[in-house]
C-alpha positions as CSV (number, residue, x, y, z in Angstrom):
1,X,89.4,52.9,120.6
2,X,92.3,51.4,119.6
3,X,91.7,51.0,116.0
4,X,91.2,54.7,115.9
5,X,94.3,55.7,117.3
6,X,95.8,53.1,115.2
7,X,94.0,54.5,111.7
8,X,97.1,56.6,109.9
9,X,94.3,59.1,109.0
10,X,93.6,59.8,112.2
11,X,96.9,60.4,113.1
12,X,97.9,62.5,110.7
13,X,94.3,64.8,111.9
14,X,95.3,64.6,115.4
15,X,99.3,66.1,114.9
16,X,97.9,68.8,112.0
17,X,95.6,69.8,114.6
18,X,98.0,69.1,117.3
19,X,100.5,71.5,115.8
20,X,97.8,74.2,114.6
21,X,96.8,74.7,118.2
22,X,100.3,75.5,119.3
23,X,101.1,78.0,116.9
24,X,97.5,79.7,117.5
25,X,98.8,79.8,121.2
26,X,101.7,81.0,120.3
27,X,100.1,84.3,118.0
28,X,98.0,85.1,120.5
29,X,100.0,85.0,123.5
30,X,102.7,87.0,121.1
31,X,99.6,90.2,120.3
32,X,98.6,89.8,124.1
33,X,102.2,90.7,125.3
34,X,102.8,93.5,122.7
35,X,99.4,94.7,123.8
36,X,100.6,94.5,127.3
37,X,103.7,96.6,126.3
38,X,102.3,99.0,124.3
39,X,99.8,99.8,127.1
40,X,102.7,99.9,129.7
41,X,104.7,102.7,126.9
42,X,101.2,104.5,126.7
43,X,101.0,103.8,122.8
44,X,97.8,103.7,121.1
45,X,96.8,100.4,119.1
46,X,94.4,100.3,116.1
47,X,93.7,101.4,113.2
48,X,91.5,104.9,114.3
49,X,95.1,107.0,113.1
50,X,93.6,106.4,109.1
51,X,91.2,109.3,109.4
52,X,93.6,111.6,110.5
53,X,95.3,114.4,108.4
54,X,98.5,113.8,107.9
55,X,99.8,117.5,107.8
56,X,103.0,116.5,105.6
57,X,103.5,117.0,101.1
58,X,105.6,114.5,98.8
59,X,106.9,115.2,95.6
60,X,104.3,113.0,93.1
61,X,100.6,111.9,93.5
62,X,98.5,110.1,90.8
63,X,96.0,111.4,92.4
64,X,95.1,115.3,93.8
65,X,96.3,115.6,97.4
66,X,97.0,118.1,100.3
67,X,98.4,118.1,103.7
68,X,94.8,118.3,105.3
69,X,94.1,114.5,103.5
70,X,93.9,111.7,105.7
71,X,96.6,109.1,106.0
72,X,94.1,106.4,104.1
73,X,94.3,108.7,101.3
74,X,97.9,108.7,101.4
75,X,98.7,104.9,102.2
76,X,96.2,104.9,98.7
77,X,97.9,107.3,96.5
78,X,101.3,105.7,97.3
79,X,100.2,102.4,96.8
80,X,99.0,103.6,93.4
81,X,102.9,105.3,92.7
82,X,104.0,102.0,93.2
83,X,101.3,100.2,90.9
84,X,102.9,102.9,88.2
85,X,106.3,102.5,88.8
86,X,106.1,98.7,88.3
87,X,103.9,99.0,85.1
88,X,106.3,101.4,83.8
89,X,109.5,99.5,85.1
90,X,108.4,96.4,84.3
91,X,106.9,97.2,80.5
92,X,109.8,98.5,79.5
93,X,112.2,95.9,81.1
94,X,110.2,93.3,79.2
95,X,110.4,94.9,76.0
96,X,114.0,95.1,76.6
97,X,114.5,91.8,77.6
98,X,113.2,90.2,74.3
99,X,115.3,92.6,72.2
100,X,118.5,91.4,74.5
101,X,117.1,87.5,74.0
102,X,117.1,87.5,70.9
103,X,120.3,89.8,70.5
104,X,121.9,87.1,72.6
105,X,120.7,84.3,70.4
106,X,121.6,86.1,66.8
107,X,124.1,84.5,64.6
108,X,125.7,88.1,64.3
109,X,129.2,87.8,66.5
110,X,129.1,91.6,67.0
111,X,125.4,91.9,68.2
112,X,125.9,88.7,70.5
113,X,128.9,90.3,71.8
114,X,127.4,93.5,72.5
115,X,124.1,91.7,74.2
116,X,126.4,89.7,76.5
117,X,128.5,92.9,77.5
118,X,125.0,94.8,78.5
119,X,124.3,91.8,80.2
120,X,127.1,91.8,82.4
121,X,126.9,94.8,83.2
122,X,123.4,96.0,84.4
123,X,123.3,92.4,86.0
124,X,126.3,93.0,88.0
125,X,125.8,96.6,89.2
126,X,123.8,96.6,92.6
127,X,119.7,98.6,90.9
128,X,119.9,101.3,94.1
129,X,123.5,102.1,92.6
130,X,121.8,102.4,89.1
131,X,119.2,104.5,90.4
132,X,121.0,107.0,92.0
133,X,123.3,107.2,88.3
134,X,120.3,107.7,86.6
135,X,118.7,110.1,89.3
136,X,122.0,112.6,89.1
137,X,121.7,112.4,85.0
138,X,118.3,113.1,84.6
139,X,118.1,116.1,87.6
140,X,121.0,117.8,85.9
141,X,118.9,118.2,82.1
142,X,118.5,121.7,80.7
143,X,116.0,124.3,82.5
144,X,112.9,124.4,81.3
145,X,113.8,127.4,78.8
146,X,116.2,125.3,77.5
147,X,114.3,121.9,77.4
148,X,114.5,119.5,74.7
149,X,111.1,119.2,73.0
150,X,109.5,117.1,70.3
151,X,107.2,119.2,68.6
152,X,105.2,121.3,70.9
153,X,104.1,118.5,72.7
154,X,106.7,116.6,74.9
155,X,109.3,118.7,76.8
156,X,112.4,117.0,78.6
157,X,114.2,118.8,81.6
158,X,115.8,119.1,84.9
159,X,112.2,119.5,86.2
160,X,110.4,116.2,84.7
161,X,109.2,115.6,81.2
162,X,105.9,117.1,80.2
163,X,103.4,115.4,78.0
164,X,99.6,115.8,76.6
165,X,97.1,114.0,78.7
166,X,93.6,113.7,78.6
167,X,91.2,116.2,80.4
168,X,89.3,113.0,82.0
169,X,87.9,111.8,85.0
170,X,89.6,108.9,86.9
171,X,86.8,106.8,86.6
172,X,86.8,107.2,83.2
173,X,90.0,105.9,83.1
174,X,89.3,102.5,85.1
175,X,86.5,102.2,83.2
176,X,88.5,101.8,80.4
177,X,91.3,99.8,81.9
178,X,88.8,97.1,83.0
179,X,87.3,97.2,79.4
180,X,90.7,96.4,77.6
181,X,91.1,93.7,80.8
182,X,87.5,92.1,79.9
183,X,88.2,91.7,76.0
184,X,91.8,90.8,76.4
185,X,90.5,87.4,78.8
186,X,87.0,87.3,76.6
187,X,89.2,86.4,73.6
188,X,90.5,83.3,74.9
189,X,87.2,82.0,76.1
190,X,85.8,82.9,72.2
191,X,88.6,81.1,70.4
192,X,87.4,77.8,73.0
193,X,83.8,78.2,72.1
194,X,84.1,79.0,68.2
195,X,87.4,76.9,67.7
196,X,89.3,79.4,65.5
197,X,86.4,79.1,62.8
198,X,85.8,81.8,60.5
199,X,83.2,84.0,63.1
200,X,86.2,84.1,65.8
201,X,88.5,85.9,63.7
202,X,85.7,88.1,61.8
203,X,84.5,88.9,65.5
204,X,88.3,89.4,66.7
205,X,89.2,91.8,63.6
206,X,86.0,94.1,64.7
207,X,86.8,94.2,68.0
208,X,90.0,94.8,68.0
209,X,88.7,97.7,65.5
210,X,86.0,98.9,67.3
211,X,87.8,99.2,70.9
212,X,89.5,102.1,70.0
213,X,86.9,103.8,69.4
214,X,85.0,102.7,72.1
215,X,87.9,104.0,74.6
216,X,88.0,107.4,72.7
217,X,84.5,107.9,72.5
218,X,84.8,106.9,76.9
219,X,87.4,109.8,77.1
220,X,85.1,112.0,75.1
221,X,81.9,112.5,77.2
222,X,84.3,111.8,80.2
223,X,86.3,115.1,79.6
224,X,85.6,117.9,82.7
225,X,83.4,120.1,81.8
226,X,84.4,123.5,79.6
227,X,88.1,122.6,78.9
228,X,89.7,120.7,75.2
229,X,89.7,117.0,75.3
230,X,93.9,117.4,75.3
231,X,95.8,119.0,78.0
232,X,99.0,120.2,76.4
233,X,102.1,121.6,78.2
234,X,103.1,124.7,77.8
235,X,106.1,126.7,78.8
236,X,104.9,130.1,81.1
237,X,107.4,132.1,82.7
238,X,110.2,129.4,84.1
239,X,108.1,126.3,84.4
240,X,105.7,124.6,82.1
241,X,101.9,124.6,83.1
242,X,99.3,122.0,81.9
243,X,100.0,118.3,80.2
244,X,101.3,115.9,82.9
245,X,104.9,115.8,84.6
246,X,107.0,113.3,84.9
247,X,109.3,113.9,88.1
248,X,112.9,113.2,88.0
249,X,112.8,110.6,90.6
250,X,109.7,108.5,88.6
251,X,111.8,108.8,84.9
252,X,115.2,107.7,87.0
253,X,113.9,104.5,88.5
254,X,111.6,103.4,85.7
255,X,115.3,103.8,83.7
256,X,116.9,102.2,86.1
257,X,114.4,98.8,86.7
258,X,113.7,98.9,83.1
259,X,117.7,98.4,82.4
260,X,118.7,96.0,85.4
261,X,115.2,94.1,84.9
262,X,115.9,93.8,81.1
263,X,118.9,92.1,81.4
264,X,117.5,89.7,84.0
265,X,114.1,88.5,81.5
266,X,116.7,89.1,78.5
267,X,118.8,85.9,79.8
268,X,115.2,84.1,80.4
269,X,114.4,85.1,76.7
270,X,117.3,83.9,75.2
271,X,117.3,80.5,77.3
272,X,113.8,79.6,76.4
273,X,114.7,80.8,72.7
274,X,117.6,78.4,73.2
275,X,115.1,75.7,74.8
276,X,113.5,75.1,71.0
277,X,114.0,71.6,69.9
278,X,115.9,72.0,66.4
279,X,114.0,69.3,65.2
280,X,110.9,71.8,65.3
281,X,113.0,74.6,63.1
282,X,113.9,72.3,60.7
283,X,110.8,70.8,60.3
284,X,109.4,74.2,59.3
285,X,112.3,74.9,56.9
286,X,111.4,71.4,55.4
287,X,108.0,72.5,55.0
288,X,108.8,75.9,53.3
289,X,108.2,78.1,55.6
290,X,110.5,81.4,55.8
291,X,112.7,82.4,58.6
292,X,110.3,84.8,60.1
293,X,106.9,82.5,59.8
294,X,109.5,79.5,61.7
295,X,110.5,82.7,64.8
296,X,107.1,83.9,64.3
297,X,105.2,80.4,64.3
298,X,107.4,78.2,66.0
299,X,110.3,79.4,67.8
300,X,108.9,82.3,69.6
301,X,105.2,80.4,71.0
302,X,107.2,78.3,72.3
303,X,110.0,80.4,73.9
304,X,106.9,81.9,75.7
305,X,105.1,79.1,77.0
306,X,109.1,77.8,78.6
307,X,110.1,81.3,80.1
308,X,106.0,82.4,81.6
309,X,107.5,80.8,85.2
310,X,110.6,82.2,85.4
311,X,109.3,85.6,83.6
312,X,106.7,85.5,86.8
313,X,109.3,85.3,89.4
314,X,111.2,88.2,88.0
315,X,107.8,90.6,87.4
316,X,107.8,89.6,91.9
317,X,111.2,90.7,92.0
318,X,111.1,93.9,90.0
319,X,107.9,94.8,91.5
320,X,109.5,94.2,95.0
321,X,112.9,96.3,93.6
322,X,110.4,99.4,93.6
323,X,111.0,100.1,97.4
324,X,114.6,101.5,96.0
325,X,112.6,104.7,95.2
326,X,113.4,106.1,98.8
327,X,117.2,106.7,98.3
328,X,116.0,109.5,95.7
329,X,112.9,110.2,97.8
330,X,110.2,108.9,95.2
331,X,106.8,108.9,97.3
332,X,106.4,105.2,96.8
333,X,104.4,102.6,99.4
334,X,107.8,102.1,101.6
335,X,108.4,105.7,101.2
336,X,105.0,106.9,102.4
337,X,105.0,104.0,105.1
338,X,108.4,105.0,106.2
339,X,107.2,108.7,106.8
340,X,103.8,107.7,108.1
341,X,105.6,105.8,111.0
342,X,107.8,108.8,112.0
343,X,104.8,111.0,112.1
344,X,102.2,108.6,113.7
345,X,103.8,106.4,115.7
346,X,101.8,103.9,114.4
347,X,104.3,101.2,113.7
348,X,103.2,97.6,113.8
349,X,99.7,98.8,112.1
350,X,101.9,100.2,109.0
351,X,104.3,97.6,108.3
352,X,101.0,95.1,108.6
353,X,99.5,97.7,105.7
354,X,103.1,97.5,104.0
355,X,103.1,93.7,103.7
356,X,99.1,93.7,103.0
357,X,99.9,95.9,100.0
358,X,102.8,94.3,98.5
359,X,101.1,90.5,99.3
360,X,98.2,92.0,97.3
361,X,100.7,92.8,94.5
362,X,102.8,90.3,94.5
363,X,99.7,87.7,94.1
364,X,97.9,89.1,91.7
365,X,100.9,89.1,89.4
366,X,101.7,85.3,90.4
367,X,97.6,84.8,89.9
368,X,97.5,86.3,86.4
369,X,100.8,84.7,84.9
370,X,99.8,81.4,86.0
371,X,96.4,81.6,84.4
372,X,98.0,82.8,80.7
373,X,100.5,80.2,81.6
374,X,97.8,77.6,82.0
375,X,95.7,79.0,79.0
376,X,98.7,78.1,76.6
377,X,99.8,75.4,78.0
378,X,100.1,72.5,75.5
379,X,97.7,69.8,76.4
380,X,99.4,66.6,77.2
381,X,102.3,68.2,78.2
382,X,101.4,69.3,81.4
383,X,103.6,68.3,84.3
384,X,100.9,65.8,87.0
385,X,102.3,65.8,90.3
């Protein structure tokens, strides 16, 4: 007995289990006396309130809704809004950030003068501040009579801007999401198997031909029946019909993360930019190779594999930045958590929902960041703890 108590393995067991015990008694002593006072307010517990209708409208839906839909349906549809809003914001930040990286970085005094002066200030303004600039620009466009267009396809006003879409069913479209998902990772695993021989890139240059067509083809025979294959706006009487709308409150805060996120990955561009031995540049100038092959070959794969860690923790922020969307009442997840609380009374059952969703998020991003961070990873470099 005593050379059990005495083994350090055993010890460490006993406390781990010790210590697990206590904070199980603690939970469930915690949900037994909200139970308790939720019984003694005459509140309702569960999750039954899901199938009910809600009875209330919000300004933007990916998908069709109506007042009689259930509030599953509407937890969904503003979980999807803020999937969108953090592609959209997060894209565009991105693409931002790189051209402020490398802005930052030029030799040019003026364009590294102007980089650090953007920097400064969308770093430094507070993003619900920026969103409500943003929001009281874009509501105050031109009517739609007066709307700027570019051709007869994309219209810009006070109301949203309007754009062709695709007569398709939503499957269609996740069908085709997954299909770019599945040869965007089978890629990888090909240039593993066939070691960048002359079949990888003859298979690569037809795929990355072919997929196209494959997705148009998808859209094609998934049109609804009896209408064109484009839906194009139109202006009819004083609104347009047809094409899809963009809301005001969408087009501000996509501005808005897109501008205060872009300045955020724009200083982790231009560090890992900054983070290339100079020994590597002018190695490839001694070997010939031009300024653009040495950014192209050199400078910039490596930039990427320094700033994938830090470019992960600021995706989480800037997807987390998307609750802002209530001050200018975007029908977001917090939004459409916020209002289902008011109407239901269902509180601890929707904030539970509300972390669920953005814990789903928030991992997923972490999940697939780390796994194109390990993919290009150099080996032997990697840090063994």
């Amino acid at each position: 007995m005593g050379s059990v108590l005495g083994s350090r393995k055993f010890r460490e067991i006993f406390f781990q289990a010790l210590v697990l015990s206590i904070v199980a008694a603690l939970l469930i002593a915690m949900v037994m006396n909200t139970r308790a006072s939720l019984e003694a307010q005459s509140l309702t517990t569960g999750f039954g309130f899901l199938e009910r209708s809600t009875g209330w409208d919000f300004s933007f839906s990916v998908l069709p809704y109506s007042i009689s839909d259930s509030y599953s349906k509407t937890i969904l549809i503003g979980f999807l809004n803020t999937l969108l809003l953090g592609f959209l914001g997060i894209s565009l930040a991105t693409i931002i950030g790189i051209a402020i990286g490398l802005i930052r970085t030029s030799k040019n005094t003026l364009f590294a003068m102007l980089g650090t002066v953007y920097v400064e200030i969308f770093r430094n303004v507070p993003l619900i501040l920026q969103a409500i600039f943003w929001y009281s620009i874009v509501s105050h466009l031109p009517k739609p009579r007066q709307a700027y267009s570019i051709g007869d396809a994309v219209f810009l006003s006070g109301r949203g801007l309007y754009f062709p879409v695709f007569n398709i069913a939503i499957w269609s479209v996740a069908i085709m999401m997954l299909l770019v998902v599945a040869w965007l990772f089978f890629l990888p695993w090909l240039r593993e198997r066939l070691n960048h021989s002359h079949s990888y890139h003859l298979i690569k240059r037809s795929g990355w031909l072919l997929l196209p067509v494959i997705l148009l083809a998808i859209a094609y025979f998934a049109r609804v029946p009896d209408t064109p294959l484009l839906n194009m706006p139109a202006l009819k009487g004083l609104n347009f019909k047809g094409g899809m709308r963009m809301p005001p409150e969408l087009s501000a805060l996509v501005i808005a993360i897109a501008l205060y996120g872009g300045a955020y990955i724009g200083e982790v561009v231009r560090a890992g930019l900054m983070s290339v031995p100079k020994g590597q540049i002018e190695a490839g100038f001694v070997n010939g190779l031009k300024p653009f092959h040495i950014f192209s070959r050199i400078r910039l794969p490596l930039a990427i594999r320094a700033v994938l860690p830090s470019l992960t923790n600021q995706y989480v922020q800037l997807m987390k930045a998307t609750t802002i969307g209530i001050v200018i009442g975007f029908s977001d997840l917090f939004m459409i958590i916020s209002t289902s609380i008011n109407q239901s009374g269902q509180t601890l059952e929707l904030l539970a929902i509300l972390m669920i969703g953005f814990l789903i998020i928030n991992l997923s991003i972490a999940f697939v960041m780390n796994t194109i961070n390990k993919k290009i990873a150099i080996k032997g470099y990697e840090v063994k703890s």
